[in-house]
Structure formats: C-alpha cells, structure tokens
N, CA, C and O of each residue as an XYZ file, in Angstrom:
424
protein
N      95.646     23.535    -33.450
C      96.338     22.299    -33.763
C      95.997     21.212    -32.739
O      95.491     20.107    -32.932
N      96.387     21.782    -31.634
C      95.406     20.636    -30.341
C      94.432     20.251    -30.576
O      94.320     19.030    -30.464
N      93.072     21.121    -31.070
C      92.185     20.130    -30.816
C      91.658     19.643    -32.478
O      90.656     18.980    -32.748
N      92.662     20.196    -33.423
C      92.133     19.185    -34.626
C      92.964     17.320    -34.373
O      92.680     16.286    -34.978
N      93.915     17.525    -33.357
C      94.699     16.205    -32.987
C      93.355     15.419    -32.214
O      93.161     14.250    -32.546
N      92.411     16.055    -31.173
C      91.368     15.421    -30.308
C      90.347     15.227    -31.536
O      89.807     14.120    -31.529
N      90.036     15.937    -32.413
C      88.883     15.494    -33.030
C      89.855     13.872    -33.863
O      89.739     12.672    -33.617
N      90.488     14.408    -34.573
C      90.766     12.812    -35.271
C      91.310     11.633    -34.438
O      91.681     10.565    -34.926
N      91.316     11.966    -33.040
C      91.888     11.071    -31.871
C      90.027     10.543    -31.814
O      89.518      9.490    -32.198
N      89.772     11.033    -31.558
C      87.919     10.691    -31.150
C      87.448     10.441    -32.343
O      86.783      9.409    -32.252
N      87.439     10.856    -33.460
C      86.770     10.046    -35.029
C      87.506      8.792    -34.985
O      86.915      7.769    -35.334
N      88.868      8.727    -34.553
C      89.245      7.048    -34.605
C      88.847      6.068    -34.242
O      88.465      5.088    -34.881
N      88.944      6.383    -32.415
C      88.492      6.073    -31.628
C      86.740      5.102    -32.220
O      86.429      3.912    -32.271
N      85.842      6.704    -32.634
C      84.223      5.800    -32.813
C      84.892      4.775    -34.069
O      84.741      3.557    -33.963
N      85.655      5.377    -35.285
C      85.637      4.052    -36.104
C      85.561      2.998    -35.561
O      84.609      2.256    -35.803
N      86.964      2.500    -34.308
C      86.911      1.588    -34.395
C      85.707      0.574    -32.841
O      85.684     -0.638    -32.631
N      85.091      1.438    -32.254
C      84.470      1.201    -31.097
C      83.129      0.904    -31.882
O      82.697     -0.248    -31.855
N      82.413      1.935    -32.617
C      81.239      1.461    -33.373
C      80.935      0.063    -33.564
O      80.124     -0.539    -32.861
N      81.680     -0.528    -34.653
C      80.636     -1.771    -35.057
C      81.090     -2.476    -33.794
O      80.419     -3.445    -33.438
N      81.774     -2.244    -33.322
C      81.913     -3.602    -32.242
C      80.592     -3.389    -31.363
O      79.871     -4.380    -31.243
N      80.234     -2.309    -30.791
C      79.516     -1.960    -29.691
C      78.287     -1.845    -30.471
O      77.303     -1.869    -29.732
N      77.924     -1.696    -32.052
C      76.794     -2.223    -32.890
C      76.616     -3.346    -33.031
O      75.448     -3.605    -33.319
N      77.471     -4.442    -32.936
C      77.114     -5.414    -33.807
C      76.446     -6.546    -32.464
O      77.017     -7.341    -31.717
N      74.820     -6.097    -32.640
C      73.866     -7.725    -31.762
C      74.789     -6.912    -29.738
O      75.325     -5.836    -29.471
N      74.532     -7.994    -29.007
C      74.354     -7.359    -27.451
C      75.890     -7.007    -27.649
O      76.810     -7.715    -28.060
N      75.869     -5.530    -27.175
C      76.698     -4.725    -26.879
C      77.895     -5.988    -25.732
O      78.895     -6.597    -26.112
N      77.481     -5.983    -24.833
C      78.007     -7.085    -23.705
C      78.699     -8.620    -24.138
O      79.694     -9.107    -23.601
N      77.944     -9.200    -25.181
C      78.574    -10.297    -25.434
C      79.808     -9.718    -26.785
O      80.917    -10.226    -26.947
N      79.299     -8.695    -27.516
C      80.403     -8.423    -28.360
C      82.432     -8.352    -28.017
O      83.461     -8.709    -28.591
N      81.969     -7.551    -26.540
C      83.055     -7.295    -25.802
C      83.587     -8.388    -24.634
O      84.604     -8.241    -23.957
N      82.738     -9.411    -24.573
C      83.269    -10.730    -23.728
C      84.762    -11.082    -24.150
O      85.189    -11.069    -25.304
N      85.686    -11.492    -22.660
C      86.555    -11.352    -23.120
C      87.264    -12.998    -23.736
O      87.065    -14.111    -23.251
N      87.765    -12.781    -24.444
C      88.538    -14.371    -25.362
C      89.067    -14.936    -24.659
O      89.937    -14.447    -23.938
N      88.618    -16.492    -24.634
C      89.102    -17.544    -23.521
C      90.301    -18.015    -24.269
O      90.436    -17.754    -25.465
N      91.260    -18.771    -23.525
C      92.375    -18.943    -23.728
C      91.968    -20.940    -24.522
O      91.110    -21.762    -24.200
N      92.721    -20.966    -25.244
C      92.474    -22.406    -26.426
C      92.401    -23.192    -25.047
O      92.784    -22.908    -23.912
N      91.619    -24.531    -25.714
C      91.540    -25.846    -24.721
C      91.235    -26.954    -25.562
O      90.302    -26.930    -26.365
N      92.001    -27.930    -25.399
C      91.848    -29.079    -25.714
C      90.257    -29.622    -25.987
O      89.510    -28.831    -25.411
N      89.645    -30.465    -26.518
C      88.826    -31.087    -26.631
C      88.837    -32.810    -25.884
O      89.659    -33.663    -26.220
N      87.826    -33.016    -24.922
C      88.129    -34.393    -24.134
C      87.764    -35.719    -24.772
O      88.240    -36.824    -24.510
N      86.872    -35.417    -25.619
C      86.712    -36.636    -26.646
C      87.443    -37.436    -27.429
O      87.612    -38.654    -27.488
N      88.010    -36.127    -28.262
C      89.015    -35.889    -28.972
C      90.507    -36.676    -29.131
O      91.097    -37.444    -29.890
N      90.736    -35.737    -27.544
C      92.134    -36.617    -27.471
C      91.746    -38.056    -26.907
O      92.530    -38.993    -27.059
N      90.774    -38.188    -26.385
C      90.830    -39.524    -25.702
C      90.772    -40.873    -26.770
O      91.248    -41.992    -26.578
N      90.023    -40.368    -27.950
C      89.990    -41.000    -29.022
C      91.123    -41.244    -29.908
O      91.274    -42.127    -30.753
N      91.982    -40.176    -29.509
C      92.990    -40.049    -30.796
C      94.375    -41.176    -29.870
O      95.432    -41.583    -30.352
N      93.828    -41.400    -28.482
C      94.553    -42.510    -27.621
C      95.729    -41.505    -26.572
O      96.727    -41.936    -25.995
N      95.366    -40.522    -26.580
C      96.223    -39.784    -25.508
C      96.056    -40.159    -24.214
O      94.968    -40.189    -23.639
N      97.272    -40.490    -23.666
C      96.914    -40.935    -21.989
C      97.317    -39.600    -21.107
O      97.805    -38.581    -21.594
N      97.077    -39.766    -19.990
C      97.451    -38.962    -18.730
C      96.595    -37.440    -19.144
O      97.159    -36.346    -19.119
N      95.398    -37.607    -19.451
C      94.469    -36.496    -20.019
C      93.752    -35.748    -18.527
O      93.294    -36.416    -17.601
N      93.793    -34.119    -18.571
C      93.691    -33.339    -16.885
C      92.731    -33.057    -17.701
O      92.924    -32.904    -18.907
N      91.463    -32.945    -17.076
C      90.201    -31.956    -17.627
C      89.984    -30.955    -16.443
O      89.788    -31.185    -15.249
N      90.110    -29.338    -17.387
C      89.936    -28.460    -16.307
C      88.722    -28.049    -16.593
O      88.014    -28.506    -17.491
N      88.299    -26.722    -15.449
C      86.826    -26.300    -15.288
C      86.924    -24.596    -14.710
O      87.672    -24.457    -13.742
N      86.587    -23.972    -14.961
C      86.325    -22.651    -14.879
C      85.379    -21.977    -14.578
O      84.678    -21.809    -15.576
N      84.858    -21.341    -13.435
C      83.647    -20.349    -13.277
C      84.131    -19.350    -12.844
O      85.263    -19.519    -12.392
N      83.662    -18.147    -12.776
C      83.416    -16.915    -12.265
C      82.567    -15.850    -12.953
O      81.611    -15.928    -13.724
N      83.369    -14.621    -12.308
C      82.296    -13.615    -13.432
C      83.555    -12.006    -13.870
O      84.395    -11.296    -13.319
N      82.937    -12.180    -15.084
C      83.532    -10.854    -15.432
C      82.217     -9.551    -15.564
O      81.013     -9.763    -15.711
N      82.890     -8.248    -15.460
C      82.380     -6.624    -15.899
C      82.324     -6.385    -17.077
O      83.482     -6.336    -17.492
N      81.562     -6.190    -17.929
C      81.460     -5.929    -19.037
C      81.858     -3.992    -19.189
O      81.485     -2.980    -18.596
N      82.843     -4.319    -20.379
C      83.626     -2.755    -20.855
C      81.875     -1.700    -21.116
O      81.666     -0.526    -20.810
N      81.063     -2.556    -21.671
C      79.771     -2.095    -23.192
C      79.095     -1.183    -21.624
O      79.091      0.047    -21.680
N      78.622     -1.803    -20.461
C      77.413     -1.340    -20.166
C      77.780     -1.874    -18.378
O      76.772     -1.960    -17.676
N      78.939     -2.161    -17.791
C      79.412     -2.041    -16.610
C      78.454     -3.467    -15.575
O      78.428     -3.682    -14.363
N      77.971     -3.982    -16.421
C      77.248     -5.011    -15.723
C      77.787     -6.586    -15.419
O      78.345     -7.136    -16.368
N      77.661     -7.330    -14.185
C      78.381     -8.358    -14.479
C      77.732     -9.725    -15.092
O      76.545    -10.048    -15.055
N      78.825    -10.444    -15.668
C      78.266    -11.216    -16.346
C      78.876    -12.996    -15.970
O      80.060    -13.185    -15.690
N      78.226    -13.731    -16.008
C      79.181    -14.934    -15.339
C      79.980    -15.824    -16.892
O      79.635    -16.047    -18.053
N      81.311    -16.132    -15.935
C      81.918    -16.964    -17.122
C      82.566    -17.981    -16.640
O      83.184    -18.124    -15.585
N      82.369    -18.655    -17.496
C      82.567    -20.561    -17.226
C      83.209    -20.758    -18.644
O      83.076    -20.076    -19.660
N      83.899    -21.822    -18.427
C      85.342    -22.540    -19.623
C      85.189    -24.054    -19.117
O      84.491    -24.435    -18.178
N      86.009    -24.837    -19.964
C      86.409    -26.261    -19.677
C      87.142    -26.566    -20.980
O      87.111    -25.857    -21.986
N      87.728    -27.582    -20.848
C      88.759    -28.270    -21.881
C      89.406    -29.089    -21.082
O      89.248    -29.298    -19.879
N      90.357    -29.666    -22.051
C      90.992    -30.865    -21.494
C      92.516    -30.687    -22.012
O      92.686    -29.918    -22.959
N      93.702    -31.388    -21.417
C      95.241    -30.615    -21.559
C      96.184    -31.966    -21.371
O      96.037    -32.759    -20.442
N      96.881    -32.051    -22.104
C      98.145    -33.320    -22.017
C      98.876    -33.347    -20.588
O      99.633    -34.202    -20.129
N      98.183    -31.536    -19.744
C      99.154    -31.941    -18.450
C      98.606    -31.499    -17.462
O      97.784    -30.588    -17.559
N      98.916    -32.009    -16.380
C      98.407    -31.134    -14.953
C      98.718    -29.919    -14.935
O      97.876    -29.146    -14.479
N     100.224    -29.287    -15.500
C     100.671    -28.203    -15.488
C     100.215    -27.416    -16.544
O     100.521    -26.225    -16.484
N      99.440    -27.863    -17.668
C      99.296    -27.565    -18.421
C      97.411    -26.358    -18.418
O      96.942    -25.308    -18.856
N      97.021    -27.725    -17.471
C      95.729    -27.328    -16.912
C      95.685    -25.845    -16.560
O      95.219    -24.804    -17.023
N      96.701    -26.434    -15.066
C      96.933    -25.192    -14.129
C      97.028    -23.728    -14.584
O      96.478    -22.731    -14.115
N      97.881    -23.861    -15.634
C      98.008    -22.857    -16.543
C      97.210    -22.255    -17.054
O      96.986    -21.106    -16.675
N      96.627    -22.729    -17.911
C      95.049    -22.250    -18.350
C      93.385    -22.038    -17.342
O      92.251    -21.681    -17.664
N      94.029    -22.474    -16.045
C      93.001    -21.633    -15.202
C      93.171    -20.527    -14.842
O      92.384    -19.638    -14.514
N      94.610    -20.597    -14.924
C      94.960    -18.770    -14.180
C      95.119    -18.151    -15.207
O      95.406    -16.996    -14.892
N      95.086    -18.309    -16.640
C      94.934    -17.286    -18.033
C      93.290    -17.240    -17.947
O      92.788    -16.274    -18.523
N      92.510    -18.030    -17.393
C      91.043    -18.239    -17.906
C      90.641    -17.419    -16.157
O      89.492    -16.991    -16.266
N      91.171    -17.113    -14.761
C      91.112    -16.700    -13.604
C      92.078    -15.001    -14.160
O      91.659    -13.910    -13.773
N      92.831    -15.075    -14.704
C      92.989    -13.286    -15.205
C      91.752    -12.365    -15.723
O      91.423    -11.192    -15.551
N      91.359    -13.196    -16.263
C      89.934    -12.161    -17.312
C      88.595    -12.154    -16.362
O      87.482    -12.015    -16.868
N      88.788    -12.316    -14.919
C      87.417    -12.109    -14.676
C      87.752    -11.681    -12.758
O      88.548    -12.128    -11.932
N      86.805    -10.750    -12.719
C      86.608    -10.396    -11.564
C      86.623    -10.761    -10.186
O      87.188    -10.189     -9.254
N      85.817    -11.950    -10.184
C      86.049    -13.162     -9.058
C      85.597    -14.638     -9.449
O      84.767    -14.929    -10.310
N      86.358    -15.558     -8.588
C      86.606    -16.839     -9.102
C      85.658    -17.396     -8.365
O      85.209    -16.863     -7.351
N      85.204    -18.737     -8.909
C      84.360    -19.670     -8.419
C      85.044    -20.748     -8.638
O      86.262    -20.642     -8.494
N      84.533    -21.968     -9.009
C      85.194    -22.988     -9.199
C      86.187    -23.309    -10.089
O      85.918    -23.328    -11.290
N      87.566    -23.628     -9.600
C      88.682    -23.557    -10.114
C      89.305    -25.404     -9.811
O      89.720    -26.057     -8.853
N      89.039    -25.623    -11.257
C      89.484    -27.221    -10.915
C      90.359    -28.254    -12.019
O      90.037    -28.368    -13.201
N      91.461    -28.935    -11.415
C      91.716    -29.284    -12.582
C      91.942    -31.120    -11.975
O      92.544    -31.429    -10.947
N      91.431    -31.868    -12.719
C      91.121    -33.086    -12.086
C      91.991    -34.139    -14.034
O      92.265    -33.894    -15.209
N      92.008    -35.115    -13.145
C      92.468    -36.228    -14.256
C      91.263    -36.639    -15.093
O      90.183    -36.710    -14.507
N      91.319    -36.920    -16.399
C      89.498    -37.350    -17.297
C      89.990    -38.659    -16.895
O      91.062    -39.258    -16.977
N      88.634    -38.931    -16.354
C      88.530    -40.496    -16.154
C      88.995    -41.325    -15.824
O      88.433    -42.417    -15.894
C-alpha cells in the first residue's frame, strides 16, 4: 500500500513537472513571476501626477538546472510607498540584490 501511494505520488508529480520543464529552455520556463507594474508612459499620458519609477536588478537560481540567472524589473507606481513595495516583492524572488531604486519620473 506504501509504495503504490509513492508511485502515484511520483506519476503526479512528472504530470505536472513535465511540460513545464519540456516546454523551450528549461530555466526560463521556471523564472520566477514579477510582481504587476505600472506602465510610465501610460500613466503620464493618462495625466497622473506624483508618478515614482522603480528599478530592479539582481539575480535569481534557477529550480530547472541550479544555475544563476540575472533579473531586472521596472515600472512606474502612483506612490513612493507603493514603489517601495514592489521592490521588496521584486528583492524576495532573487538571491542577491543589485540596484534597488525608486526615484520620482521626471
């Protein structure tokens, strides 16, 4: 009974690991999802004032193949606090930080 529980624990498992780790570079499949960001054009056009444009570098480990990989973000946010926020959701997903900035657009 134990190990017919490990075999359908491990047939699950490849279901659902397969196409991901098939589908095109193993590494970018599993990159991890940046957190939403504003667009700076966008709002600036649509007449939003007091617009923070943030900026993001570092690097994350890839789950696929243990190698590191560098990751960079940007967007733009109705707030300073808003920024701030989304550097340290966009500074959670990666290994070590590089440039961490959140400045006023223009």
């Amino acid at each position: 009974m134990r190990s017919m529980k490990f075999v359908v624990s491990a047939a699950l498992a490849l279901a659902v690991l397969l196409p991901v780790l098939g589908a095109g570079d193993r590494a970018s499949a599993l990159r991890p999802k940046l957190p939403p960001a504003g667009n700076c054009k966008a709002m600036a056009a649509a007449g939003q004032k007091n617009i923070w444009y943030g900026e993001y570098s570092g690097r994350y480990e890839s789950l696929a193949n243990d190698r590191v990989y560098p990751l960079a973000a940007r967007g733009c946010f109705r707030s300073e606090r808003a920024c701030r926020r989304w550097i340290n959701e966009v500074a959670s997903l990666s290994q070590s930080s590089g440039l961490m900035r959140c400045t006023p657009y223009r």
